[in-house]
C-alpha positions as CSV (number, residue, x, y, z in Angstrom):
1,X,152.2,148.5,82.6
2,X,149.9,150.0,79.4
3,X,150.5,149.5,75.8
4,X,149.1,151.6,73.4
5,X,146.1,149.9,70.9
6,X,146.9,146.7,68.9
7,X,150.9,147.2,70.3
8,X,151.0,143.6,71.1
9,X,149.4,142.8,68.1
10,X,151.9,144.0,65.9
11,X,154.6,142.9,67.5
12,X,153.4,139.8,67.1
13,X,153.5,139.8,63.2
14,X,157.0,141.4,63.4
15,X,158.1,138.7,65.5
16,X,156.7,136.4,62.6
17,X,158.7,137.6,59.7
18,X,161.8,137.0,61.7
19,X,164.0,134.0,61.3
20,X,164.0,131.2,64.0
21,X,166.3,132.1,66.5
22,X,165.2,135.6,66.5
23,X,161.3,134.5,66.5
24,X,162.4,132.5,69.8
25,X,164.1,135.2,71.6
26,X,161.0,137.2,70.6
27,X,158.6,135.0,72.6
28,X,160.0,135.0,75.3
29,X,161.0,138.8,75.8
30,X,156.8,138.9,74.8
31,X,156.1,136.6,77.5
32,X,158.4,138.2,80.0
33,X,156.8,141.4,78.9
34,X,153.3,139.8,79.7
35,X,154.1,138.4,82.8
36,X,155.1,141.7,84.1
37,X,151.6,143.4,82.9
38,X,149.8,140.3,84.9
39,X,151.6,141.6,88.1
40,X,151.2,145.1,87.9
41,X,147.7,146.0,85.9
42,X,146.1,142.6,85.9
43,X,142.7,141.4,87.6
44,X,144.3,141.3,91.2
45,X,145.3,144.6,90.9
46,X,141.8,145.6,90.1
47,X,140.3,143.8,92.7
48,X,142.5,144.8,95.7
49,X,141.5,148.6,94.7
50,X,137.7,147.9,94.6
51,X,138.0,146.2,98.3
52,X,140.6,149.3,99.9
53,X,137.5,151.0,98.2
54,X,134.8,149.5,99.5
55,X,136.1,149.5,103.0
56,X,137.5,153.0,103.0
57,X,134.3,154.5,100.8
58,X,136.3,155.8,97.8
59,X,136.2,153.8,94.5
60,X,137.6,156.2,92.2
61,X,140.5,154.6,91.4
62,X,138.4,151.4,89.7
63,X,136.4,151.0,86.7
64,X,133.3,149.2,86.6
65,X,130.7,147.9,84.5
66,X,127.3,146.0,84.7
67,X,126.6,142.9,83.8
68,X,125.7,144.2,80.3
69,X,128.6,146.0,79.8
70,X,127.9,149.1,80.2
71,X,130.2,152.1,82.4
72,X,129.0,152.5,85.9
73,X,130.2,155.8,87.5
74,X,132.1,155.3,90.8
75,X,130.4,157.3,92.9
76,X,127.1,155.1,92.1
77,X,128.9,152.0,92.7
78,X,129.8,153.5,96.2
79,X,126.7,155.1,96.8
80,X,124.5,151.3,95.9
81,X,127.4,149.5,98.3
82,X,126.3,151.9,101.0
83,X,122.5,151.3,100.5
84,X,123.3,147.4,99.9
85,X,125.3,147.1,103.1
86,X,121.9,148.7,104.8
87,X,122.4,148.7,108.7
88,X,126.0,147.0,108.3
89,X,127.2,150.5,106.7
90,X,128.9,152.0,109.8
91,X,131.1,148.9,110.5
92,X,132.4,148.1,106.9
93,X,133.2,144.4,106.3
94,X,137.3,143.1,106.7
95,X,137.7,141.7,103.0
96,X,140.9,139.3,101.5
97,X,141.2,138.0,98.4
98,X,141.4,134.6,98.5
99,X,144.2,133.2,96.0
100,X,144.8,134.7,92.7
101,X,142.2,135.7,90.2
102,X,141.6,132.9,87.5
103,X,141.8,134.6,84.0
104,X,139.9,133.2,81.1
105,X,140.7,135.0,78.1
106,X,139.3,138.7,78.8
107,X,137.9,137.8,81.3
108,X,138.4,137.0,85.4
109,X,136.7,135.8,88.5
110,X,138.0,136.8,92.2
111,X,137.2,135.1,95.7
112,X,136.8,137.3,97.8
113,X,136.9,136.5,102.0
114,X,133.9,139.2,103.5
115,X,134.5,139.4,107.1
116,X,131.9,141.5,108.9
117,X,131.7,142.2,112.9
118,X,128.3,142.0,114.0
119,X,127.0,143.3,117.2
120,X,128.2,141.3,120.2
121,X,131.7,140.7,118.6
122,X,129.9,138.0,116.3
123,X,131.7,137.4,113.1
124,X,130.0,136.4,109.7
125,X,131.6,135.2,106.9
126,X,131.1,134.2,103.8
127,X,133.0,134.1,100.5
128,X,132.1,136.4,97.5
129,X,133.1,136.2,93.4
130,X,133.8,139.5,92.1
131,X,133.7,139.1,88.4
132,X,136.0,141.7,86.0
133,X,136.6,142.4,82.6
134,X,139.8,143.6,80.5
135,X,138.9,146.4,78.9
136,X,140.2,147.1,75.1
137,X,142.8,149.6,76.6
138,X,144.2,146.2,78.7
139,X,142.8,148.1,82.2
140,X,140.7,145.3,84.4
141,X,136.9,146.7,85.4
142,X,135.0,145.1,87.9
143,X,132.1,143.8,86.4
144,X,129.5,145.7,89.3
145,X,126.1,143.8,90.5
146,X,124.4,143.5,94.0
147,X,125.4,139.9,94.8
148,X,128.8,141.2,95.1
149,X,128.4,142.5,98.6
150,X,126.2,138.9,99.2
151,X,125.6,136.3,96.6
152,X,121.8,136.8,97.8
153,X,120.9,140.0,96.9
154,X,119.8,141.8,94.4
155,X,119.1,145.4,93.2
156,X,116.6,147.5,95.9
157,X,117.6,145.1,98.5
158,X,119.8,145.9,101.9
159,X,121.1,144.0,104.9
160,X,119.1,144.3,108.0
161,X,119.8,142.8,111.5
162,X,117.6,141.0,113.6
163,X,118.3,140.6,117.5
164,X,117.0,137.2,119.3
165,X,115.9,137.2,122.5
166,X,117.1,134.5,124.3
167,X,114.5,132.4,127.0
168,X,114.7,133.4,130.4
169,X,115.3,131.1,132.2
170,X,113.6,130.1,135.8
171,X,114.5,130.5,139.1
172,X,112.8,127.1,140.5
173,X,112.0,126.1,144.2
174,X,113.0,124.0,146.4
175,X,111.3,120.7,144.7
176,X,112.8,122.0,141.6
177,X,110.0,123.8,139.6
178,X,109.7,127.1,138.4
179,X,108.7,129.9,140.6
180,X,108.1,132.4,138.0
181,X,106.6,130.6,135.3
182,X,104.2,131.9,132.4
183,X,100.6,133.2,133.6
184,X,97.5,135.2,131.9
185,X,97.2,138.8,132.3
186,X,94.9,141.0,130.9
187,X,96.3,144.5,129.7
188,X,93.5,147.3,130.8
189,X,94.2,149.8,128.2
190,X,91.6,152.7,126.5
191,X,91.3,154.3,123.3
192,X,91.3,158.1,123.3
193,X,88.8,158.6,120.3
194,X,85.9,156.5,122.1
195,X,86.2,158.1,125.6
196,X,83.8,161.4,126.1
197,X,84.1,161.7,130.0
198,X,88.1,161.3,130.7
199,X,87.4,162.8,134.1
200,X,84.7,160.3,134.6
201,X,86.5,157.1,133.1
202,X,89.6,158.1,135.6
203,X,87.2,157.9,138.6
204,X,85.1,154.8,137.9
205,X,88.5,152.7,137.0
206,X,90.3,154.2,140.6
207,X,87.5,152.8,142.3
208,X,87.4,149.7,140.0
209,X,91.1,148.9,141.1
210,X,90.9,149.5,144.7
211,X,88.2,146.9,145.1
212,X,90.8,144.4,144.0
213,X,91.6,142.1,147.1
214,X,94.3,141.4,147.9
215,X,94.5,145.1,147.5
216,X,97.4,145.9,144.4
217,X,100.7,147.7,145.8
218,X,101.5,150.1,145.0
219,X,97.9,151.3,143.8
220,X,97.7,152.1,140.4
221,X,98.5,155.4,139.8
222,X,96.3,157.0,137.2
223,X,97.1,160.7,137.7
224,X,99.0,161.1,134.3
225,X,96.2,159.0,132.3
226,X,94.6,161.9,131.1
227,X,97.8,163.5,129.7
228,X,98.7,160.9,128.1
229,X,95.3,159.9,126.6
230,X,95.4,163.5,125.0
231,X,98.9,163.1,123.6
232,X,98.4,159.7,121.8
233,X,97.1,158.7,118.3
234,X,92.6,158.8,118.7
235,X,93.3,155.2,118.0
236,X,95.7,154.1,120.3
237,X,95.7,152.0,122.8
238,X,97.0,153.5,125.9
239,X,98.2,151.4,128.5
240,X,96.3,151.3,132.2
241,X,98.2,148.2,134.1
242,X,98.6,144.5,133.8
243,X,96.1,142.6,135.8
244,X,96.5,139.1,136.8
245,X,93.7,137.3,135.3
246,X,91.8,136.5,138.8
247,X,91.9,140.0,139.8
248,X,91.0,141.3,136.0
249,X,87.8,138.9,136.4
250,X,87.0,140.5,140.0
251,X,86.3,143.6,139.0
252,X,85.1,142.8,135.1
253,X,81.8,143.7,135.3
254,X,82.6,147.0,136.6
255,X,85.3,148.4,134.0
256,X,84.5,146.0,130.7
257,X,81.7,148.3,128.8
258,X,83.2,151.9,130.4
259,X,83.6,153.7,127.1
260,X,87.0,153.4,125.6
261,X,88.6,150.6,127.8
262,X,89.6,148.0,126.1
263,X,91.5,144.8,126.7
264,X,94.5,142.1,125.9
265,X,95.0,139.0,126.6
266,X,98.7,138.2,127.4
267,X,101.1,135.8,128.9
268,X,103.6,137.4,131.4
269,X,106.3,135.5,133.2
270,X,105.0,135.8,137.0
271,X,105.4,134.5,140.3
272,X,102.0,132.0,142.0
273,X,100.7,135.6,143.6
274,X,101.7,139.4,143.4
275,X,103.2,139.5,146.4
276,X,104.8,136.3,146.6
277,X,108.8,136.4,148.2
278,X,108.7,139.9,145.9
279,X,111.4,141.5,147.5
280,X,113.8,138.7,148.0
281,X,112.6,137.2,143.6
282,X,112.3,141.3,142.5
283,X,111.4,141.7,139.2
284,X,111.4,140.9,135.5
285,X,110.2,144.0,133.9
286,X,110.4,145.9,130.0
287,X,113.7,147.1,129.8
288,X,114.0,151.0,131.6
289,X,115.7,153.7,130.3
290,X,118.2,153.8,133.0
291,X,119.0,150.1,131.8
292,X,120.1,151.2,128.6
293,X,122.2,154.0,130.0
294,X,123.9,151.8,132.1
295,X,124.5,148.9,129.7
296,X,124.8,151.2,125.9
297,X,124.4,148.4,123.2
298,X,122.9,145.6,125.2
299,X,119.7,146.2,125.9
300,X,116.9,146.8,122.7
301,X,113.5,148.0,123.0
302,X,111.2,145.0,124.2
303,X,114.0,143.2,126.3
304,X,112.8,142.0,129.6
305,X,115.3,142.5,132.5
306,X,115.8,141.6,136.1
307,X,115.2,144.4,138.9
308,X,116.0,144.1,143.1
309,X,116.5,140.7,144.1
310,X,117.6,137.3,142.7
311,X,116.2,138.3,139.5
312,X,118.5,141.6,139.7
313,X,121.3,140.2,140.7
314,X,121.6,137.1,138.4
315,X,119.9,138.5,135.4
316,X,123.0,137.8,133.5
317,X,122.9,134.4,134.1
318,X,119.0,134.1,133.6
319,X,119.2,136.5,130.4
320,X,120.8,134.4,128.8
321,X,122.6,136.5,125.8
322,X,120.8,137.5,122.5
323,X,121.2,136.1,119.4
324,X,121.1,137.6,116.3
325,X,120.2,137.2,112.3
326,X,121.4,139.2,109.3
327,X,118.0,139.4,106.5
328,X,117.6,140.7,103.1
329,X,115.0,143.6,103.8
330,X,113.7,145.5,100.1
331,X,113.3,149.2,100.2
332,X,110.0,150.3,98.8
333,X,109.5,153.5,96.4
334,X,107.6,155.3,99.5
335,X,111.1,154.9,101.4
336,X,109.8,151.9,103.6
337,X,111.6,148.6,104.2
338,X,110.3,145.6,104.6
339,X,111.6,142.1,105.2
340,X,111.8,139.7,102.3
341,X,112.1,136.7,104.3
342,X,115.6,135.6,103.3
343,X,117.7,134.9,106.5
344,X,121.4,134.9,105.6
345,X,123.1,134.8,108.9
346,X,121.7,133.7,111.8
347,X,123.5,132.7,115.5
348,X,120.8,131.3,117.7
349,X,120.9,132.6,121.4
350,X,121.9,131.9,124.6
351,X,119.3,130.5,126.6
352,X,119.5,131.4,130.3
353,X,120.5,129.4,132.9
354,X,117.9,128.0,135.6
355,X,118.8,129.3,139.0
356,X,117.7,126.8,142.2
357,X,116.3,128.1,145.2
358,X,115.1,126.7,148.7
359,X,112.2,128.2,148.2
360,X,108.9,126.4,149.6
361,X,105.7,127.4,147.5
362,X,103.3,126.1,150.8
363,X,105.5,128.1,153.3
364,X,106.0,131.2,151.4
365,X,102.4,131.3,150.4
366,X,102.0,131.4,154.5
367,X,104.2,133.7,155.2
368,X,102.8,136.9,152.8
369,X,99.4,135.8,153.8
370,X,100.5,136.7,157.2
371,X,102.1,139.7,156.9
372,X,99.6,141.0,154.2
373,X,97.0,142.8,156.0
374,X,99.7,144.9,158.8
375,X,99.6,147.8,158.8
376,X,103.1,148.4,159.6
377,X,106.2,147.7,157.8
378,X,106.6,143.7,158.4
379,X,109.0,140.9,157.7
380,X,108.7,137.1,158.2
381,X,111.4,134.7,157.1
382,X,111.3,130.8,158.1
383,X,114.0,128.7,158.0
384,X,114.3,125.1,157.9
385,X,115.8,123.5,161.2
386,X,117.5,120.4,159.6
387,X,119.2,121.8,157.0
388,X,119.4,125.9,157.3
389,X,117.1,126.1,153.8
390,X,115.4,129.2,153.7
391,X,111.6,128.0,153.2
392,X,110.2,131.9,153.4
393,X,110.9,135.4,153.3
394,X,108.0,137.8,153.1
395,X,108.1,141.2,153.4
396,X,104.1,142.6,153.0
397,X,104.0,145.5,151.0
398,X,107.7,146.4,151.2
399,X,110.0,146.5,148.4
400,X,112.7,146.7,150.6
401,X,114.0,143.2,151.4
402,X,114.0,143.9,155.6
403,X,113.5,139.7,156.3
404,X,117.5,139.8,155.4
405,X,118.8,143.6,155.3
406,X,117.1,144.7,158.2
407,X,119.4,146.3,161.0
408,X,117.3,146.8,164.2
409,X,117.9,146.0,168.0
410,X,116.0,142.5,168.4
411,X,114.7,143.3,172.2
412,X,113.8,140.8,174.2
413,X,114.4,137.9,171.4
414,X,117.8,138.3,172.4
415,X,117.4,136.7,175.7
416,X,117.9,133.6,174.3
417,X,121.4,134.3,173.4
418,X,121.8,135.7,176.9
419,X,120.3,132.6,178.8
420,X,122.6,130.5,176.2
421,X,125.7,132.9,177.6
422,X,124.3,132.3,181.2
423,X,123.7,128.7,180.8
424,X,126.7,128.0,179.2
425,X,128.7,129.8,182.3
426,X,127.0,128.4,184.7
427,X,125.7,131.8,186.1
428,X,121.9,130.4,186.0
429,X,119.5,127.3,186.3
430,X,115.9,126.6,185.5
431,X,114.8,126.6,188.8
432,X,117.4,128.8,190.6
433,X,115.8,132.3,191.8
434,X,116.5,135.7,190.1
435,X,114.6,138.6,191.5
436,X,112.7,140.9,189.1
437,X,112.0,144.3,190.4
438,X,110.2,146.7,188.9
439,X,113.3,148.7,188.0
440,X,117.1,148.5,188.2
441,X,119.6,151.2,188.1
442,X,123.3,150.7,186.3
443,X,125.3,153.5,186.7
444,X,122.5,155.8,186.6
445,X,120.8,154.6,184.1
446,X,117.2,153.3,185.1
447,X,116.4,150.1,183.5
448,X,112.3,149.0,183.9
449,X,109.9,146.1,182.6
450,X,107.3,146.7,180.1
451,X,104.1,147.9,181.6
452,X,105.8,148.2,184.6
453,X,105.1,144.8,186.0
454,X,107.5,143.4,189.1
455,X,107.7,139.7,189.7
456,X,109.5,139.7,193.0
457,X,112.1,136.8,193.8
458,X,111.4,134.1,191.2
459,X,112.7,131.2,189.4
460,X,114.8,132.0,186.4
461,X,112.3,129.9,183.7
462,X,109.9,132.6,184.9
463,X,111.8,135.6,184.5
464,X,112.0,134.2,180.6
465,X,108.8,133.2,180.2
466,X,107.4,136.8,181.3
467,X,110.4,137.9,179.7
468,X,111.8,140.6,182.8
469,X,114.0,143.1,181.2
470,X,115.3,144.2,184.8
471,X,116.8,140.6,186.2
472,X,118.3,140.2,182.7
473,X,120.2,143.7,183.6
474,X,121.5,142.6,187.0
475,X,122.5,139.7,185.2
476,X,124.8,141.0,183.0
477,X,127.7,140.9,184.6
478,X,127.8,137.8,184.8
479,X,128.1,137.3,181.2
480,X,131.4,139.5,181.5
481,X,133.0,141.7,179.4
482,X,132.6,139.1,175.4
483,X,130.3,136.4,176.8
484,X,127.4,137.4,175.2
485,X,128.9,138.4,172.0
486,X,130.4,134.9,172.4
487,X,127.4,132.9,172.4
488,X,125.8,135.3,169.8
489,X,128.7,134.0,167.3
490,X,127.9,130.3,169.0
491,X,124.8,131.0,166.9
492,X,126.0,132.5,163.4
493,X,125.6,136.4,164.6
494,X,128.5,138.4,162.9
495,X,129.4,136.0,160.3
496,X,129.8,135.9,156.9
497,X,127.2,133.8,154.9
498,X,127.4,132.9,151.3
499,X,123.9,133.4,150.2
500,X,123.6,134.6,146.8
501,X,121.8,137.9,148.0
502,X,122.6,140.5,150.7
503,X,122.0,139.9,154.4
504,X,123.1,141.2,157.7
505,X,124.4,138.6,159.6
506,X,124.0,140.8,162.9
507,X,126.5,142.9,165.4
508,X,126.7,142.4,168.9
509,X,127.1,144.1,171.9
510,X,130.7,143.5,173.3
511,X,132.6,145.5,176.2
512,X,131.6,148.8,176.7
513,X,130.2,150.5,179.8
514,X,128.4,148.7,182.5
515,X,125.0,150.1,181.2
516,X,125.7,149.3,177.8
517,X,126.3,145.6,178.8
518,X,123.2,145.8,181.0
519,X,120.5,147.0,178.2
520,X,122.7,144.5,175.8
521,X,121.6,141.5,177.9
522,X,117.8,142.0,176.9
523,X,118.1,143.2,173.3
524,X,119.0,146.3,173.3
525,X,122.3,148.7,173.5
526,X,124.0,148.6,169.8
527,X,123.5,145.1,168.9
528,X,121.2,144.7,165.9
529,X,120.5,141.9,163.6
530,X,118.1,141.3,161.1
531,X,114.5,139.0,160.9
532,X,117.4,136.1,158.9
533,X,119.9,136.4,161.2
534,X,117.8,135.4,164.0
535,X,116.0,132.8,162.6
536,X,118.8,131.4,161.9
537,X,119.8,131.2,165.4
538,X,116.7,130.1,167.1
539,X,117.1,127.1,164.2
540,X,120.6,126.5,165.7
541,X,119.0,126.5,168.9
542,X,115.9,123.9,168.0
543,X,119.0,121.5,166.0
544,X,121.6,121.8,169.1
545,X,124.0,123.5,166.3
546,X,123.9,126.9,164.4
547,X,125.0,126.1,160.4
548,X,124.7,128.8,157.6
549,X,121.1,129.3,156.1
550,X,120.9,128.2,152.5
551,X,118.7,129.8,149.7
552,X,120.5,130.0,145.9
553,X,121.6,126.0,145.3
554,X,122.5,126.5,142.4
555,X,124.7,127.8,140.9
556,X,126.7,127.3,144.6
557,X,127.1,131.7,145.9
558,X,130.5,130.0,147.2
559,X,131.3,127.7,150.4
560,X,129.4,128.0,153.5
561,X,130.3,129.7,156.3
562,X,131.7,126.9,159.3
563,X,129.1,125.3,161.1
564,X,128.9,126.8,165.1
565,X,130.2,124.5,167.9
566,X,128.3,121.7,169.2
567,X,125.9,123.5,172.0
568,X,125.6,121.8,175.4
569,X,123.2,119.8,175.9
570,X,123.0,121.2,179.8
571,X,122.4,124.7,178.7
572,X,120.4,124.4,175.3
573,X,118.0,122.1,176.9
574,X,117.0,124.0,179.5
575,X,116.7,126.9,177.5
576,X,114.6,124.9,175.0
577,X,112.1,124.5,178.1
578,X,112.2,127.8,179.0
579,X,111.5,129.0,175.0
580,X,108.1,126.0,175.1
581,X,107.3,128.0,178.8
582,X,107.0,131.0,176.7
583,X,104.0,129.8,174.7
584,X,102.4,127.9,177.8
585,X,102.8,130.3,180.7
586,X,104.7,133.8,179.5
587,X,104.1,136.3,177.0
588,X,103.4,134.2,173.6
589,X,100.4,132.0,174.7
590,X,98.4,133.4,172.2
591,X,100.0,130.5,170.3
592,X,99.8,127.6,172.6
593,X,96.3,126.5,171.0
594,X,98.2,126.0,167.8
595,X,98.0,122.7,166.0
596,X,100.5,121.0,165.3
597,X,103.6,120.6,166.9
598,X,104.6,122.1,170.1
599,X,105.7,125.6,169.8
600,X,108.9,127.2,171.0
601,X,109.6,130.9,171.0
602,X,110.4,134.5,172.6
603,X,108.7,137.9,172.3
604,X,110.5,140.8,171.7
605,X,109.8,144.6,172.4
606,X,112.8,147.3,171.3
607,X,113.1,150.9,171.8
608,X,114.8,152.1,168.5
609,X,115.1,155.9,169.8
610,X,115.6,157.7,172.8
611,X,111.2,157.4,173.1
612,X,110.0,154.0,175.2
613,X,107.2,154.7,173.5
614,X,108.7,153.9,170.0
615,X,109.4,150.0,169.8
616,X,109.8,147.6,166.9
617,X,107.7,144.0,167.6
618,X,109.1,140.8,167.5
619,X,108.5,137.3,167.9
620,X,110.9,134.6,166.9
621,X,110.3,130.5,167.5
622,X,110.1,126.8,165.8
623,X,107.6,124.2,165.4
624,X,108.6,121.1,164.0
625,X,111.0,121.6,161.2
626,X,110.4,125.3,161.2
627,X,112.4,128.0,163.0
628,X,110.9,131.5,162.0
629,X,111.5,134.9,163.1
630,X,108.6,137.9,163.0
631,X,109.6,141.8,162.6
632,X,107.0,144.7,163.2
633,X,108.6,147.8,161.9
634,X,107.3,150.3,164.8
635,X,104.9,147.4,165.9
636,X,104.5,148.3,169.8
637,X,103.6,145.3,171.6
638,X,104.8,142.4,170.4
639,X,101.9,140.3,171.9
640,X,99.6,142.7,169.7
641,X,101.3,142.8,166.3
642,X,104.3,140.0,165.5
643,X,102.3,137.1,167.8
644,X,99.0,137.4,165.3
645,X,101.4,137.0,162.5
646,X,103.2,134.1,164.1
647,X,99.9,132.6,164.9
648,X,98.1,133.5,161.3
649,X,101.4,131.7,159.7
650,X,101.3,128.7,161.8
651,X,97.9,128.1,161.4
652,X,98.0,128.3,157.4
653,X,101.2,125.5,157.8
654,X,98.9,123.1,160.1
């Protein structure tokens, strides 16, 4: 409601000339009249216009004024608010008045509820006083000045957020510390403007880097150094690679006075060596563009994530989740803006959560030195025979995880599952005789040893130990149409673990054609497994019962899978002595000169394709505590590739 001018002014001096009764009736019509202005055109109308205003961008229906009474168009109210609210613009603020406005005369203070969504769904609120004045024409004018949008700021300042990074957290091993744990690096970097010979500099740093032993892998790739040299600042400091300290000092005197390379010390979050359990830890790396894609609005510039592996596949968990702070930043005249230092929202982060592993440090450290220098794709992963922990998984240069994904015939290996079958049926003994030809024919397919050899009419514990692919085939039927498939599950094959990562748990051979079951009973036919699987079952074998290898502890991937029957003591014994026979008298005494404890295993040579030439090497045993299982992608002979790993990892354990 408006009045014209000095209205309720004069109405008060008529009311004064009146007698009593009239004068009291007067007051309160005057009063009733007020009230009514208080509802419709007082402060709190005011005020709920500025914040449907300020929310929705258009303040032309207010009035303001600055502190010093002077008009303040609204379009420069709304433009400051804009500039105030800084990178909290696009995602106005929910605002409520909180009770009514307390009047004082011509004047009124608001509190005003300012309720902004921050990134992450994080709310910050705060309460605000929006100050107004009455106006000689009654109207209420918010009195405007920067503190409204935050009691903190002031003109030339705006809202800026801050993301924090929350600690990773570790993936510890099997004692409990950290496997990947803070370590120096040098960055190897060069600056364009001091270089003359880019050619040149490329060529001396190649050679430089490939002199690093262990070699790096992949080798640094410096093909697009050049192009990228000539697109940067003069000054800048392009990026070469990240050494690890001990290699940066290896080859220090040959790269640290080239023209133009320069260096920085840093601290990177790193497993004990480059290639240690890489495949199965994977990664923590800057955040990648394809990241981003796949994640919009979590990732920022900087962030460190988790790629392949148990870093991969529990990054969320090790992440953590990001924190974030709201600052007063101060625009400069050149357009710049710069923090002030004033923090005036801030909710700390997440830290990650530690992830427990069976890792061993001493056995995995064995097993990459043992596969490092093949040349072949190679996989070794040693299991623990007490408990199922998994100790080791290396995989050499590979990035590809083939200790637990692998899916490959496992040769003659598998003839300790068949002899299990056999034993366990009673269709063979230690000593009882089982001729090995040269050859033997199922259903027209010709089955033969490798290199040809023939044994004649010998005991069974030899036909292991020399590992005869032919009396395995004419044993086969033995084993019926699911016995070996049967003592292959006896021994985990087929089932479903709870790791924490991937693996194949194996597929055996069951039914099918007489020749199918023949080439099944030494390894090949269409069972496959992988370098885990079978480690796992020569550890049920060296325990007398299979149970579920174990590598993430904690937090628990979910219950383990049953532990396997009970085996016989009449059939796992003797094939126990048959598997020592191996390494004393057959085809892996390469190894019986170990030290140590005895050791127990089986050599394995399988055809992958239609070639005989074309095999995969294995070699799977236990000494001790320690059931482990070797994989030569395309190795040939087993004796020549997967026993000098065996050996080479054995001896580093001793």
């Amino acid at each position: 409601m408006r009045f014209p001018k000095s209205s309720h002014r004069s109405r008060t001096r008529q009311t004064a000339r009146r007698g009593t009764a009239v004068a009291l009736t007067g007051v309160v019509l005057a009063a009733g009249a007020l009230a009514g202005c208080s509802e419709s055109d007082g402060p709190d109308r005011a005020v709920d216009a500025f914040l449907t205003g300020w929310r929705g961008g258009d303040l032309n229906k207010v009035g303001f004024r600055n502190p010093a009474g002077e008009r303040v168009p609204a379009e420069e109210v709304a433009e400051e608010l804009k500039q105030l609210s800084g990178e909290l613009a696009k995602t106005p603020p929910a605002l409520r008045q909180e009770g009514e406005a307390k009047i004082t005369e011509d004047t009124a203070t608001a509190t005003v509820r300012v309720d902004w969504t921050l990134p992450g769904d994080t709310h910050w609120t705060y309460p605000s006083e929006i100050h107004l004045k009455r106006a000689e024409d009654d109207e209420w004018q918010v009195i405007w000045e920067p503190k409204v949008v935050e009691p903190r700021l002031t003109s030339g300042d705006e809202l800026a957020l801050r993301r924090l990074t929350a600690k990773r957290a570790a993936v510890t091993d099997g004692a409990g510390k950290p496997i990947v744990a803070p370590r120096p690096v040098v960055l190897v970097g060069v600056q364009p403007s001091e270089v003359t010979d880019v050619p040149g500099l490329v060529k001396q740093l190649d050679t430089a880097f490939k002199a690093i032993r262990p070699p790096i892998t992949p080798p640094v790739d410096l093909t697009d150094l050049p192009t990228r040299m000539r697109e940067a600042k003069p000054d800048a400091f392009v990026d070469v690679v990240s050494l690890r300290r001990e290699a940066y000092l290896q080859i220090k005197p040959r790269i640290y006075d080239l023209p133009g390379t320069k260096f920085r010390d840093e601290q990177r979050d790193l497993a004990p060596t480059r290639d240690f359990a890489r495949a199965l830890l994977g990664s923590v790396d800057p955040v990648q563009a394809d990241d981003m894609a796949a994640n919009p609005g979590l990732f920022e510039e900087g962030d460190l994530v988790g790629h392949g592996g148990i870093q991969g596949r529990y990054d969320k968990q090790l992440r953590g989740g990001a924190g974030i702070a709201v600052i007063v930043a101060s625009k400069r005249p050149d357009g710049t803006v710069t923090p002030t230092g004033t923090e005036v929202f801030r909710r700390e982060p997440q830290p990650g959560s530690t992830l427990k592993t069976t890792i061993d440090v001493t056995t995995q450290n064995a097993a990459d030195d043992a596969v490092r220098g093949s040349k072949q794709r190679a996989a070794l992963v040693a299991v623990r025979v007490g408990d199922g922990a998994v100790l080791a998984a290396a995989n050499g240069a590979s990035a590809e995880n083939l200790a637990f994904t692998a899916q490959v015939p496992p040769g003659s290996t598998f003839k300790m599952v068949s002899t299990l079958g056999l034993l366990d049926l009673g269709a063979v003994s230690l000593d009882g005789p089982v001729a090995c030809p040269g050859t033997f024919t199922v259903d027209g397919r010709s089955f033969k040893n490798s290199d040809n050899f023939v044994l004649g009419n010998v005991p069974f514990r030899t036909d292991f130990a020399k590992s005869c692919n032919t009396a395995f085939a004419a044993l086969a039927p033995r084993l019926g149409p699911d016995g070996l498939a049967n003592a292959g599950r006896s021994l985990g094959l087929e089932a479903e673990w709870k790791l924490g990562v991937d693996a194949f748990t194996g597929k055996v051979s069951a039914g099918g054609s007489a020749a199918e079951r023949a080439a099944a009973a030494f390894g090949q036919g269409t069972t496959v497994v992988s370098p885990l699987a079978m480690a796992a079952a020569t550890a049920g074998v060296a325990r007398g019962q299979w149970q579920q290898p174990k590598l993430v502890l904690e937090p628990a991937p979910g219950a383990a899978a049953p532990a396997g029957p009970q085996l016989k003591a009449g059939s796992v014994e003797p094939l126990r002595t048959m598997m020592r026979e191996v390494v004393t008298k057959g085809t892996g005494s390469a190894l019986a000169d170990v030290p140590g404890d005895p050791v127990y295993g089986k050599t394995g040579t399988a055809e992958y394709d239609d070639n005989p030439a074309n095999t995969h090497a294995w070699f799977v045993g236990w000494q001790g505590d320690v059931a482990f299982a070797v994989f030569v992608e395309k190795g040939g002979s087993s004796t020549a590739t997967a026993v000098p790993i065996a050996e080479k990892f054995l001896r580093a354990l001793a």
